[in-house]
C-alpha positions as CSV (number, residue, x, y, z in Angstrom):
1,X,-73.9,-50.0,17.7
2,X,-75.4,-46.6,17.9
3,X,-78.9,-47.9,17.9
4,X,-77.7,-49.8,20.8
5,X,-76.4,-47.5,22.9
6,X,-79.3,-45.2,22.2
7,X,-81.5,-48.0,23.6
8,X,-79.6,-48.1,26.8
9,X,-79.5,-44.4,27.6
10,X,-82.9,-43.8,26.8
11,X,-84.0,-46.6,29.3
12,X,-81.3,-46.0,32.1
13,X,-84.0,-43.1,32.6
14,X,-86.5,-45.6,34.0
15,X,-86.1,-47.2,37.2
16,X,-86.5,-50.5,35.5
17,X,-84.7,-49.8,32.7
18,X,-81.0,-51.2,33.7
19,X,-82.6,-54.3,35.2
20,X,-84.1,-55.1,31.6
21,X,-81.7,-54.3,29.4
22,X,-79.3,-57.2,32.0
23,X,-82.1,-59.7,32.0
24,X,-83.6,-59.2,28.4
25,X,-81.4,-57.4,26.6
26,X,-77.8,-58.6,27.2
27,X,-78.3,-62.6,26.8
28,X,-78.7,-62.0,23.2
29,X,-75.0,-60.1,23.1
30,X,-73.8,-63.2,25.2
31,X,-75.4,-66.0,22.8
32,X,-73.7,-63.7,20.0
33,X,-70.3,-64.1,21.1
34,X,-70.6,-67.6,21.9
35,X,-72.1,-68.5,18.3
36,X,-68.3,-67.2,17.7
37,X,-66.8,-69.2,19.6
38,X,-68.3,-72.0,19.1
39,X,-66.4,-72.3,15.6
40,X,-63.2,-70.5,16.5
41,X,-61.4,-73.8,17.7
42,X,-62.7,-75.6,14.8
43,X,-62.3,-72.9,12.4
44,X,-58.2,-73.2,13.2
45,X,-58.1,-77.1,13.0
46,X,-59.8,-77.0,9.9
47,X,-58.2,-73.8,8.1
48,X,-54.5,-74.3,9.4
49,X,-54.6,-78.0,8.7
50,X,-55.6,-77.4,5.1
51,X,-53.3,-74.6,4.7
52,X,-49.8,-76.1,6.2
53,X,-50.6,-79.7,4.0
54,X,-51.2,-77.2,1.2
55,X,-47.4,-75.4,1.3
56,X,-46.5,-79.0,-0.3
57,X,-42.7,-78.9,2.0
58,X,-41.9,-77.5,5.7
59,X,-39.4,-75.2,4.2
60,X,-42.2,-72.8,3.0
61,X,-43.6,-73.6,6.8
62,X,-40.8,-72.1,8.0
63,X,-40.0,-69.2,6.1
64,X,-43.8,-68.7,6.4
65,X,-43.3,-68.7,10.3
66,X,-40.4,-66.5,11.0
67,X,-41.3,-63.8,8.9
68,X,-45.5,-63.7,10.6
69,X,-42.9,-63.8,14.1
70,X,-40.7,-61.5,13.2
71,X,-43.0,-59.2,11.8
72,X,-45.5,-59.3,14.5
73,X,-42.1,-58.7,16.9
74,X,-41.8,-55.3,15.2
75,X,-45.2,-54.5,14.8
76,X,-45.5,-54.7,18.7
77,X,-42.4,-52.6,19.6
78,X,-43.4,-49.3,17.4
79,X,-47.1,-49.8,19.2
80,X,-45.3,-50.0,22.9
81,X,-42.7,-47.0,21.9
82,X,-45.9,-45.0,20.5
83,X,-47.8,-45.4,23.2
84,X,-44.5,-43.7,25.6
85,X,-44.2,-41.0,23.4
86,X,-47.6,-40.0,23.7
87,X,-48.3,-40.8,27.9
88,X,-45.0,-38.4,28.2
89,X,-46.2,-35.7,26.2
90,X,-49.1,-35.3,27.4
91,X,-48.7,-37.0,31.2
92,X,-52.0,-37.5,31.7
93,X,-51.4,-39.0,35.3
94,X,-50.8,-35.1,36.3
95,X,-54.6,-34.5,35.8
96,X,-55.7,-36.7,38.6
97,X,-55.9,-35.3,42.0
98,X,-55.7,-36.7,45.3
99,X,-59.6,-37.2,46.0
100,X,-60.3,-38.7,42.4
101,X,-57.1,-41.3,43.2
102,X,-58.8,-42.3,46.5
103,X,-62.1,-42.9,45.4
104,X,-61.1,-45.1,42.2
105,X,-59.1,-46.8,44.5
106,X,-62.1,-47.3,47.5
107,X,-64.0,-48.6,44.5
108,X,-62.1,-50.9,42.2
109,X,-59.7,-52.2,45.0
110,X,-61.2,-55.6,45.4
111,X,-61.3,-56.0,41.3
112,X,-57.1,-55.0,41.8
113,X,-56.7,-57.6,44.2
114,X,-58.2,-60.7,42.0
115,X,-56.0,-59.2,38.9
116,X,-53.1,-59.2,41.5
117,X,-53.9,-63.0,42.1
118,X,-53.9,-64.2,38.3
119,X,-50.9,-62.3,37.7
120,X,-48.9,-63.3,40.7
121,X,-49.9,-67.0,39.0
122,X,-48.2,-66.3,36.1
123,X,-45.1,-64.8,38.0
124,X,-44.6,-68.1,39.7
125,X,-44.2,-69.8,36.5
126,X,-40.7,-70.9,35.3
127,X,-38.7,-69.0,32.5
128,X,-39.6,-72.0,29.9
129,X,-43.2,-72.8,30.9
130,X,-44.5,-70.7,27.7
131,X,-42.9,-73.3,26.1
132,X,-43.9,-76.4,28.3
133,X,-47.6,-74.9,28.1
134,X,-47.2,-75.2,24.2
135,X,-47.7,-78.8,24.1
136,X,-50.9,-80.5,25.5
137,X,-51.2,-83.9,26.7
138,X,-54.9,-83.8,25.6
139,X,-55.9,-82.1,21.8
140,X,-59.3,-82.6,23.4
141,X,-58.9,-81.1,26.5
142,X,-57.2,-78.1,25.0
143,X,-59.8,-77.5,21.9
144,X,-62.3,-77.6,25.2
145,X,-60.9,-73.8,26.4
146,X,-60.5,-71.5,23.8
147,X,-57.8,-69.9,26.3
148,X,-55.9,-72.7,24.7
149,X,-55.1,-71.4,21.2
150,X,-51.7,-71.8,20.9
151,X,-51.9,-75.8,22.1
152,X,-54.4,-76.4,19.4
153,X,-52.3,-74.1,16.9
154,X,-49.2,-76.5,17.9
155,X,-51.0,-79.2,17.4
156,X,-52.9,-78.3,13.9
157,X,-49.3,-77.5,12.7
158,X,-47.8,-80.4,14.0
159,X,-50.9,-82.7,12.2
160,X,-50.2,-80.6,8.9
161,X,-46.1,-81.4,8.9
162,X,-47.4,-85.1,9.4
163,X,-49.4,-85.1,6.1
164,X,-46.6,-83.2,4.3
165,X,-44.4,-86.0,5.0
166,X,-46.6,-89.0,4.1
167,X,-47.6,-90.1,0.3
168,X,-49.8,-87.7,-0.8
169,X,-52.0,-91.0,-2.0
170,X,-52.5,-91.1,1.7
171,X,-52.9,-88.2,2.8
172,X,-55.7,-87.2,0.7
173,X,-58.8,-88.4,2.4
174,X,-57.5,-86.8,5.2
175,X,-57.3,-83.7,3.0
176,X,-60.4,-84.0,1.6
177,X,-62.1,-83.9,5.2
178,X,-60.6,-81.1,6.4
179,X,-61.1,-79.0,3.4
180,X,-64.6,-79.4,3.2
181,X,-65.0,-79.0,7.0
182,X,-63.5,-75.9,6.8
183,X,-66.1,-75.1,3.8
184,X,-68.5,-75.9,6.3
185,X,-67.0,-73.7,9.2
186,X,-66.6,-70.8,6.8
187,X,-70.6,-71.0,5.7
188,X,-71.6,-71.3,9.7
189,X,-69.5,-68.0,9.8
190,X,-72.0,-66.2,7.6
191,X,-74.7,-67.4,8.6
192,X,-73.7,-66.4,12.6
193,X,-72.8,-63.0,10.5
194,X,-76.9,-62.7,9.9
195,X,-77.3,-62.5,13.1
196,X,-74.5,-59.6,14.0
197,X,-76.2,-56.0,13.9
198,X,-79.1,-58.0,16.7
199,X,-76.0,-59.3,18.7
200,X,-73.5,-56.2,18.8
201,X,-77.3,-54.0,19.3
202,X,-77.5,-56.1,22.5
203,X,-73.3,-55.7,23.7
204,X,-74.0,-52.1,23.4
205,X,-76.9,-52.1,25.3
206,X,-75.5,-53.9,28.3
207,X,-72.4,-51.9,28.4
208,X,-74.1,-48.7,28.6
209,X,-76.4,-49.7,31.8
210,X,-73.3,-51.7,33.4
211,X,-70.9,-48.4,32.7
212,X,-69.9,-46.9,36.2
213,X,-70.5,-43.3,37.2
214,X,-70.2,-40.2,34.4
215,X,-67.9,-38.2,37.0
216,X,-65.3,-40.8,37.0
217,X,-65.1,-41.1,33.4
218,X,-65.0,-37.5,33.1
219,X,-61.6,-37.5,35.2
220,X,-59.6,-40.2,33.2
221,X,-60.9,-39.1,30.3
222,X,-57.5,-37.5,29.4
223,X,-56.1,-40.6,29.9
224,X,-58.4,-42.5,27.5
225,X,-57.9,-39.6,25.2
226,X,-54.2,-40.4,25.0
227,X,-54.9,-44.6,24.7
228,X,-57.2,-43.7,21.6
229,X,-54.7,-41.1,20.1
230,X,-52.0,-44.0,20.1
231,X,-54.2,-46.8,18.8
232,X,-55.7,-44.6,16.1
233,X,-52.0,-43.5,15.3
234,X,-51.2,-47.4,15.3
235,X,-53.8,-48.4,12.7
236,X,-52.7,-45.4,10.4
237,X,-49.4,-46.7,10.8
238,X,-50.9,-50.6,9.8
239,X,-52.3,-48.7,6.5
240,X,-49.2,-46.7,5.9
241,X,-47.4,-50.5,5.9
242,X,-49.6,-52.4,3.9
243,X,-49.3,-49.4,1.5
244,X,-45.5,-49.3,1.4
245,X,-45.2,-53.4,0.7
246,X,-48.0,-54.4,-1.2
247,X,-49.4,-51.3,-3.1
248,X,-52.8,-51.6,-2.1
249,X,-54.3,-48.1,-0.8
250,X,-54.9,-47.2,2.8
251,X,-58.6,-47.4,1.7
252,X,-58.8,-50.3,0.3
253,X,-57.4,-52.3,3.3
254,X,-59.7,-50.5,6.0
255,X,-62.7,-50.8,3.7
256,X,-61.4,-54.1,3.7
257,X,-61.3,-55.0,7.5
258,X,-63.4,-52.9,8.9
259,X,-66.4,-55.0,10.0
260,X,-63.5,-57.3,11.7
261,X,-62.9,-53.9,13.3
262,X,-66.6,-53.0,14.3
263,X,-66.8,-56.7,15.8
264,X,-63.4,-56.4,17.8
265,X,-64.9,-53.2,19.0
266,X,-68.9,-54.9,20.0
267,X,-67.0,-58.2,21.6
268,X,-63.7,-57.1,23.1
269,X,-62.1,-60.3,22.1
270,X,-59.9,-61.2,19.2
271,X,-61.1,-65.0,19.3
272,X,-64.6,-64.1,18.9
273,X,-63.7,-62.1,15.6
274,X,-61.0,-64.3,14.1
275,X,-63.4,-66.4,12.1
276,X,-64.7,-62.9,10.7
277,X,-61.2,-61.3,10.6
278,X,-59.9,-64.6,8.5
279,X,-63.4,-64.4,6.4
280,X,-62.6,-60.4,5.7
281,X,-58.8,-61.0,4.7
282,X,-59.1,-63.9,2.1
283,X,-62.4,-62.7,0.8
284,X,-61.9,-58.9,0.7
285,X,-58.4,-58.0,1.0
286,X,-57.1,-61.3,-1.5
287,X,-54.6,-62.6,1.0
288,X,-54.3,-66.5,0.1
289,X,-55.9,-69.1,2.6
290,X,-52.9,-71.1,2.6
291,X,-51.3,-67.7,4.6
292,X,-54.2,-66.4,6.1
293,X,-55.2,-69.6,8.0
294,X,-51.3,-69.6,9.4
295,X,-50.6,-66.3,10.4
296,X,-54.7,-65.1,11.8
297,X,-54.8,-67.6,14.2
298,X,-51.4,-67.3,15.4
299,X,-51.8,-63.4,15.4
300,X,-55.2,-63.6,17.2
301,X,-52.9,-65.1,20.2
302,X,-49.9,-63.6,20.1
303,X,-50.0,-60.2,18.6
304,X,-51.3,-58.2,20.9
305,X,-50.4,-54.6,19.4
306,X,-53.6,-52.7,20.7
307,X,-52.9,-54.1,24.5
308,X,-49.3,-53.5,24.9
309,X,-49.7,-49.7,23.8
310,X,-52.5,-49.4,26.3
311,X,-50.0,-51.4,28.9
312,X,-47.3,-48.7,28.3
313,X,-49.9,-45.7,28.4
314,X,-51.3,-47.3,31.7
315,X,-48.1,-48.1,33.3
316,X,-46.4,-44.4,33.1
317,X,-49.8,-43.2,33.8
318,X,-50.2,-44.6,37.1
319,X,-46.6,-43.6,38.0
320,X,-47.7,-39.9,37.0
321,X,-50.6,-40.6,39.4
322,X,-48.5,-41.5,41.9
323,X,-45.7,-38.5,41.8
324,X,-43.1,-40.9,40.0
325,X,-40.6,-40.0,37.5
326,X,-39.7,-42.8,35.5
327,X,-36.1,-42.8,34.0
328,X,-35.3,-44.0,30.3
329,X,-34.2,-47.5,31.2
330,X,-36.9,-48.0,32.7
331,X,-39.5,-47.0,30.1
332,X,-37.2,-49.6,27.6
333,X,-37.9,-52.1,30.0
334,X,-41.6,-51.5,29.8
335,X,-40.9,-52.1,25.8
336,X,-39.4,-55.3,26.5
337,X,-41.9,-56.3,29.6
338,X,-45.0,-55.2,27.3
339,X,-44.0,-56.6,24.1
340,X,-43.1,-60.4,26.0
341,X,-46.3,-60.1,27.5
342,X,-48.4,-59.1,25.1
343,X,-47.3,-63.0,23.6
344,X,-48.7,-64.6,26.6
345,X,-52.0,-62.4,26.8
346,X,-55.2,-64.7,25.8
347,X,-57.3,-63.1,23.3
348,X,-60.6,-62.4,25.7
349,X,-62.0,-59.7,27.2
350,X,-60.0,-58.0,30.2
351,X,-56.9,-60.6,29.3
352,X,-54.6,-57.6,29.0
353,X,-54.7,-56.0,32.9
354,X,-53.6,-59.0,34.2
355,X,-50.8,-58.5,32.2
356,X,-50.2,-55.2,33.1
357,X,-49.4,-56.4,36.7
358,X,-46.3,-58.3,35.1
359,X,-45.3,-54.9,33.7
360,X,-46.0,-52.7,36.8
361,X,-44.2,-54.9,38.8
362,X,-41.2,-54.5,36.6
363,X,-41.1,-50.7,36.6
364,X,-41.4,-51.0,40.3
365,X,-44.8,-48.6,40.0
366,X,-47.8,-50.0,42.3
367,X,-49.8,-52.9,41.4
368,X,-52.9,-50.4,43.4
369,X,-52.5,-48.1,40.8
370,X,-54.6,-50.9,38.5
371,X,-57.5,-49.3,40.7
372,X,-57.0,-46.1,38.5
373,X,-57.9,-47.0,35.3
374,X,-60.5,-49.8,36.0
375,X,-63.8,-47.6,35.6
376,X,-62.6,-46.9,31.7
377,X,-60.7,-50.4,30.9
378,X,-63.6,-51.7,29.1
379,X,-65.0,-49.0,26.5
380,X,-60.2,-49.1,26.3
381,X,-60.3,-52.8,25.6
382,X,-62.8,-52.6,23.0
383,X,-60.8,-50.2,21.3
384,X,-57.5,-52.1,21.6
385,X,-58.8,-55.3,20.4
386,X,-60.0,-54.0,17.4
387,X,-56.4,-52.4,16.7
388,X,-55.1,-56.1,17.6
389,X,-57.6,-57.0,14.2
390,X,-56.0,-55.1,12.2
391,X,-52.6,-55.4,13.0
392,X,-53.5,-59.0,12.5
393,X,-55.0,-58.4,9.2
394,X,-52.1,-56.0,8.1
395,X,-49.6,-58.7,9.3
396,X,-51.2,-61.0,7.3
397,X,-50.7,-59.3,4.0
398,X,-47.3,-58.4,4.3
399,X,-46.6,-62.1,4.7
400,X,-49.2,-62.7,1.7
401,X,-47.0,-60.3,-0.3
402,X,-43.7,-62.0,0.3
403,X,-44.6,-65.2,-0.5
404,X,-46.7,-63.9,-3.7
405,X,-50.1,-65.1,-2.4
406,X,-51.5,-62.1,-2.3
407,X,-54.3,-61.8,-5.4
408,X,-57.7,-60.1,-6.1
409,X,-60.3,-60.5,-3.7
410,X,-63.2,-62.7,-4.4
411,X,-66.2,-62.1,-2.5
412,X,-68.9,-64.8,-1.4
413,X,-72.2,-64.0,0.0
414,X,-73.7,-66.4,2.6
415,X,-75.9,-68.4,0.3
416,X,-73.4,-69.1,-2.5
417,X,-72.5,-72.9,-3.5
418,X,-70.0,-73.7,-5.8
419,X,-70.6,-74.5,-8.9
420,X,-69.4,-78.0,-10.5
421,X,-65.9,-77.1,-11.8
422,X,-65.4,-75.5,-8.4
423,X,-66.4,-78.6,-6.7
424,X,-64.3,-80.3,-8.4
């Protein structure tokens, strides 16, 4: 990463430079993250078919369920009521004066508009379609986008209840495949994992020569001060959790996750790192495959901890911007608007602005105000997603821990095979 941004700098000196860091530079980043995912959708078939035919009855399914939910619920309420302590502390919106306001908005206004579009999509929607878009008519059509992660979630859960409920005599070819395709997925991981210090090298790169100006980061800098106060704040409060329920220290569980968290941060999307987030979790923090292939996959999509503190740092500062004073009920429903959107964010890059038009809109503070914090949303969403990680990986273990799955972790290097007993 620092090599990479090193790189960049040194050549945004040259004339050339930008232009060959974007043409020679950058596709390397870009084949990285797709290596990703490639395997993501299979990665979930594979690892949550195996582990919901593993839980033996749909009673352990469901207490398995309600407690990753419910926890994830709470998780995602203290990160939205941390993020409006801090923006009204510190009211970073005051530090933005009237010329600043007008050129981020000349710039980024026709970026605000397209956002404006998506979101106004999602507005249109009815109050159940999360649920009618839960189920597709096509498993193939919906492994084809992996904006579709909770269709093929629904449907690798429904095929795993279906294998529950047959004789197991039947049932166990059927096993057999997917456990050794997800053998298969999981080696593809490390060997795409060779390749990681070339492809985040090349992410940085391209981010530093597509950055915009320095002045304009300079005057929202307070502002991104206060989104990293509350995300750093949010993963001490993931190792203050995982501390208090399963025993294991703060250090052991960032040690643990952190190159999860170094990818989050190089790709900006919790997809791309959930086959390294689930290869981190069972392998180095000793959280049972059975839960980790339920509750990562489900957390990559819906727990969104990282973006809904950002949404709720963004939303009161643009209404600080703007001269607005924003009364109490209104910053709870920013709670509730963040924490029921952060569910329907998908887990790629720049996902989470178009949900902060939903929660704008709902505070009544204006959707142009997007326009303000568009120069620093990237080097933000990097930051957030790798706080979604770990919440994700925290999660995990807390569900691990009540459902005693939670051992000591065995570590596998890329070029391991199993020996015979193993096999066997």
């Amino acid at each position: 990463m620092g090599a990479g941004i090193l790189f960049a700098l040194i050549l945004t000196n040259f004339e050339w430079g930008s232009q060959f860091v974007t043409d020679w530079i950058k596709p390397f980043g870009t084949i990285f993250i797709n290596a990703l995912k490639l395997i993501a959708v299979p990665l979930i078939l594979a690892s949550l078919i195996k582990g919901v035919s593993d839980l033996k009855d749909i009673s352990s399914l469901s207490k398995m369920g309600a407690r990753t939910l419910i926890t994830y619920l709470i998780t995602t309420v203290v990160a939205v009521s941390i993020g409006l302590v801090i923006v009204n502390v510190f009211k970073p919106g005051k530090t933005i004066d009237e010329d600043t306001r007008t050129e981020l908005t000349e710039n980024y206004g026709g970026e605000v508009e397209l956002t404006r579009q998506s979101a106004a999509k999602q507005k249109e929607s009815g109050p159940l379609q999360a649920l009618e878009d839960l189920v597709p008519d096509n498993i193939f059509g919906a492994a084809s986008d992996n904006g579709n992660m909770l269709q093929v979630i629904f449907f690798a859960v429904f095929f795993g209840i279906g294998m529950i409920l047959i004789p197991e005599k039947q049932a166990r070819p059927v096993k057999n495949f997917f456990d050794a395709l997800n053998e298969v997925i999981l080696k593809m991981i490390d060997l795409i994992m060779l390749a990681a210090p070339y492809g985040v090298f090349a992410l940085l790169a391209a981010l530093i020569v597509e950055a915009p100006s320095p002045d304009l980061f300079m005057a929202l800098l307070y502002y991104a001060g206060c989104v990293v106060l509350g995300l750093v704040l949010m993963i001490a409060f993931y190792a203050l959790i995982v501390w208090v329920f399963t025993k294991k220290s703060p250090l052991f569980f960032i040690n643990g996750i952190s190159p999860a968290q170094l990818l989050g941060l190089s790709t900006s999307s919790s997809a791309a790192t959930l086959p390294v987030t689930m290869e981190r979790v069972e392998e180095h923090l000793g959280v049972d495959r059975q839960v980790s292939s339920f509750v990562l996959p489900i957390g990559a999509t819906i727990n969104m901890d990282g973006t809904s503190l950002y949404q709720a740092v963004a939303a009161v500062f643009i209404a600080q911007a703007f001269g607005m004073d924003l009364s109490l009920g209104v910053q709870l429903g920013i709670i509730a608007t963040a924490t029921l959107a952060s569910i329907g964010s998908a887990a790629v890059p720049g996902a989470g602005m178009v949900m902060l038009v939903i929660v704008l809109g709902q505070a009544g503070i204006p959707e142009a105000g997007l326009a303000l914090i568009f120069a620093i949303d990237r080097p933000l969403d990097m930051v957030r997603t790798s706080v979604n990680v770990t919440g994700d990986a925290a999660v995990s273990m807390l569900v691990a821990k009540s459902q005693d799955k939670l051992h000591e972790p065995h570590v596998k290097n890329w070029d391991d095979k199993y020996t015979k007993e193993e096999a066997k």
